[in-house]
C-alpha positions as CSV (number, residue, x, y, z in Angstrom):
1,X,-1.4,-20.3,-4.8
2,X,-0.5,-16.8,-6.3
3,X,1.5,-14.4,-4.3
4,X,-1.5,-11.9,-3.8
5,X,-3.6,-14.4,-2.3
6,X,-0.8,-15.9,0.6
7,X,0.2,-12.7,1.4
8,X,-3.4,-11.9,2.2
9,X,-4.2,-14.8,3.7
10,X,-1.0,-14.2,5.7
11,X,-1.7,-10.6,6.1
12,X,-5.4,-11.6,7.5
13,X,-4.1,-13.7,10.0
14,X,-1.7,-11.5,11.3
15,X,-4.6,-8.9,11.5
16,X,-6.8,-11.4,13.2
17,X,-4.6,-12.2,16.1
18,X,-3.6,-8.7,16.8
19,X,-7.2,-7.9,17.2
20,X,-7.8,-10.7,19.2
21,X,-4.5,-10.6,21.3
22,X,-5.1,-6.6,21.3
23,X,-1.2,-5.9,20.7
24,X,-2.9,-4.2,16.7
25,X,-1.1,-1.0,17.7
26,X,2.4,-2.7,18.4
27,X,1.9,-4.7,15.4
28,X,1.3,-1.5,13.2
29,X,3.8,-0.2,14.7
30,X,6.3,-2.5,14.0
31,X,5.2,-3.3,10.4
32,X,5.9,0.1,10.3
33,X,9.5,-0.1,10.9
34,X,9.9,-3.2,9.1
35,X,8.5,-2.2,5.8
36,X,11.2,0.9,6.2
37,X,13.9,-1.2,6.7
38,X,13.1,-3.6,3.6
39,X,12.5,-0.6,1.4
40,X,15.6,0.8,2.2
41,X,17.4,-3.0,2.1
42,X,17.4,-5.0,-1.5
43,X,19.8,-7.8,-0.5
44,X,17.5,-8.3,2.8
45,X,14.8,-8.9,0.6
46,X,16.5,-10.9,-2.0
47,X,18.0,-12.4,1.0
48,X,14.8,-13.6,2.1
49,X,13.5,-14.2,-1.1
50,X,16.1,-16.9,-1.7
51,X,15.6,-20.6,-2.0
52,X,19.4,-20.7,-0.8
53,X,19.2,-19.5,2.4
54,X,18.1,-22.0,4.6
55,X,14.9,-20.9,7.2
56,X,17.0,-21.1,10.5
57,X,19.5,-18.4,8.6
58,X,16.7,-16.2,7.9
59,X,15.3,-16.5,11.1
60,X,19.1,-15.3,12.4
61,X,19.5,-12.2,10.0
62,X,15.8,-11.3,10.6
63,X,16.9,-11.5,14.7
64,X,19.8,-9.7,14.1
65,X,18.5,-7.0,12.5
66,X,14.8,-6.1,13.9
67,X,16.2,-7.3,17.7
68,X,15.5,-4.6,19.8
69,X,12.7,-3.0,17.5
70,X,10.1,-5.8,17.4
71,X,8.7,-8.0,20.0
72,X,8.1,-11.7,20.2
73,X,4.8,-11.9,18.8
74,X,6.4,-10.3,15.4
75,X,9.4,-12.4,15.8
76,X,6.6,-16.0,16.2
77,X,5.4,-14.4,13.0
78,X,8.8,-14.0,11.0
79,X,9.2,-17.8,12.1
80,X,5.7,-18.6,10.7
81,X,6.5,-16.9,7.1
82,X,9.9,-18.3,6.9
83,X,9.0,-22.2,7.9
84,X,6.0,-21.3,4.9
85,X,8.6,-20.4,2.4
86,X,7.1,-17.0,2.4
87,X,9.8,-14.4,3.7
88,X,10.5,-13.6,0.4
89,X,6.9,-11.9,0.6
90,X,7.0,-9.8,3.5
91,X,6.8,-6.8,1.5
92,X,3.6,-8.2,-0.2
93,X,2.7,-9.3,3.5
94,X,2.9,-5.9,5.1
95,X,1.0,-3.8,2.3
96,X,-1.7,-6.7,2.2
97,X,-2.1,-5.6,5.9
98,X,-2.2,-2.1,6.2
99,X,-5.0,-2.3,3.2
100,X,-7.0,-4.3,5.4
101,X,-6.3,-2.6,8.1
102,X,-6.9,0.6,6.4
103,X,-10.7,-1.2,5.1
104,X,-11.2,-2.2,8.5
105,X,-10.7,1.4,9.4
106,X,-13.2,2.8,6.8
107,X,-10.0,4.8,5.0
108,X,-9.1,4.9,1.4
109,X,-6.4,5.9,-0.4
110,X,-6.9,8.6,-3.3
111,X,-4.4,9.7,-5.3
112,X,-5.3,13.3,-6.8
113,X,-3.1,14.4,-9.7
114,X,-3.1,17.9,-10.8
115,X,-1.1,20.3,-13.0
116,X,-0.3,23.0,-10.3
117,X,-0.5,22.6,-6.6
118,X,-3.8,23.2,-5.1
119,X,-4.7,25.5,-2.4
120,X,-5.3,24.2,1.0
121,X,-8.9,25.2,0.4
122,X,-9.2,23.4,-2.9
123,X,-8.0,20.0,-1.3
124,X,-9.9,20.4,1.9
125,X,-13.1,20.9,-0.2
126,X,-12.5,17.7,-2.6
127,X,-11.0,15.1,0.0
128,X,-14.5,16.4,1.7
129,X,-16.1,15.9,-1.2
130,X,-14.3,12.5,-1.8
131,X,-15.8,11.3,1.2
132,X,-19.2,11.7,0.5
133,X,-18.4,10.4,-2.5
134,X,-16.8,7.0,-1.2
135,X,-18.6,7.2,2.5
136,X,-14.8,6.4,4.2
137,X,-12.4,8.7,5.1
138,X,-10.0,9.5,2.4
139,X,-6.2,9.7,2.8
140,X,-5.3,11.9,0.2
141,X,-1.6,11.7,-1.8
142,X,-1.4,14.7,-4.4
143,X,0.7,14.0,-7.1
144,X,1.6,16.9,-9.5
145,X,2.3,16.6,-13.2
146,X,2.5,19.4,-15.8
147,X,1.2,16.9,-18.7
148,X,-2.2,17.2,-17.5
149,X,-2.5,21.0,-18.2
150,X,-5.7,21.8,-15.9
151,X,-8.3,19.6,-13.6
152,X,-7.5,16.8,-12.0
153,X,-7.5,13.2,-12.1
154,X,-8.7,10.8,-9.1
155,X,-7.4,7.1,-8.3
156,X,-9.5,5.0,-5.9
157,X,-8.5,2.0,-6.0
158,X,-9.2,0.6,-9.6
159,X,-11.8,3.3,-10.2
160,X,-10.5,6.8,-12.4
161,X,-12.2,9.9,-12.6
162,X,-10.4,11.9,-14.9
163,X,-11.3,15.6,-15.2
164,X,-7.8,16.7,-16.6
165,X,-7.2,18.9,-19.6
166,X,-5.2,16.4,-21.2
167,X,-8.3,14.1,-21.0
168,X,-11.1,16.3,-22.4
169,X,-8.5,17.0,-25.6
170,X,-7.7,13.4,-25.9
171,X,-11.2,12.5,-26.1
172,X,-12.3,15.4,-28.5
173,X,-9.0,14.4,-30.6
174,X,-10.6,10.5,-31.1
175,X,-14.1,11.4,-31.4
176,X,-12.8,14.1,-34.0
177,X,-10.5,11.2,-35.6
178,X,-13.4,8.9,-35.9
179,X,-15.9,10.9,-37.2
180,X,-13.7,11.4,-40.1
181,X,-13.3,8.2,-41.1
């Protein structure tokens, strides 16, 4: 089974029984928290992602570190994911969940690249323009870079809209190139 698909799967279940237990908010929480702590941490993860260390050894540096800052339902679910062979993916695990939470939530994340920074009118009027676009509520990250002269470009997901400068000349530039040969 692919990486993508258990942490999904693990993700999803995790998702399921906070809804049903209604701890979701501690749970979001404390992925939170957790996903800080492993970005910041590269010999936790490789420590977890090792065949080496043995599951009850995991299970003691994961208690070691998060005691204090998660509760027990978190702590039944580290147990879960190592016994599986899957701490190595908590990473994977955690970003699986907040897109379906974020899904569940009607939210989407859009990243908007432009050359300059836009005005806080300009970005009000296209997230709200984004919106009726998508239907969901967007969360918006605006990324700057220089390279696309003017315009912007829009990620949703897998889907690009690109309006750039850059863009328009790279596309007159080819169809000038083939119409020459």
């Amino acid at each position: 089974m692919s990486s993508v698909i258990a942490s999904r799967r693990y993700a999803s279940a995790l998702l399921s029984a906070a809804e049903k237990g209604n701890f979701l908010d501690q749970i979001v929480e404390e992925l939170l928290v957790i996903k800080q702590v492993l970005h910041n941490s590269h010999d936790l993860v490789r420590a977890m992602e090792s065949p080496l260390v043995k599951v009850d050894k995991k299970m003691r540096i994961l208690e070691e570190i998060f005691k204090g800052t998660v509760g027990d339902k978190m702590f039944l679910f580290f147990g879960l994911v190592a016994r599986k062979k899957r701490a190595g993916q908590l990473p994977e695990i955690i970003d699986e969940f907040l897109i379906l939470l974020d899904a569940k939530r009607g939210i989407v994340n859009v990243d908007i690249t432009s050359a300059v920074t836009l005005s806080e009118e300009q970005s009000s009027d296209l997230v709200s323009r984004l919106e009726l676009f998508t239907g969901k509520r967007v969360r918006p990250r605006m990324l700057i870079n220089e390279a696309v002269i003017g315009g912007v470009a829009i990620k949703i997901g897998d889907t690009i809209i690109d309006g750039t400068i850059s863009h328009q000349l790279y596309k007159l530039r080819k169809s000038l190139v083939s119409e020459k040969g």
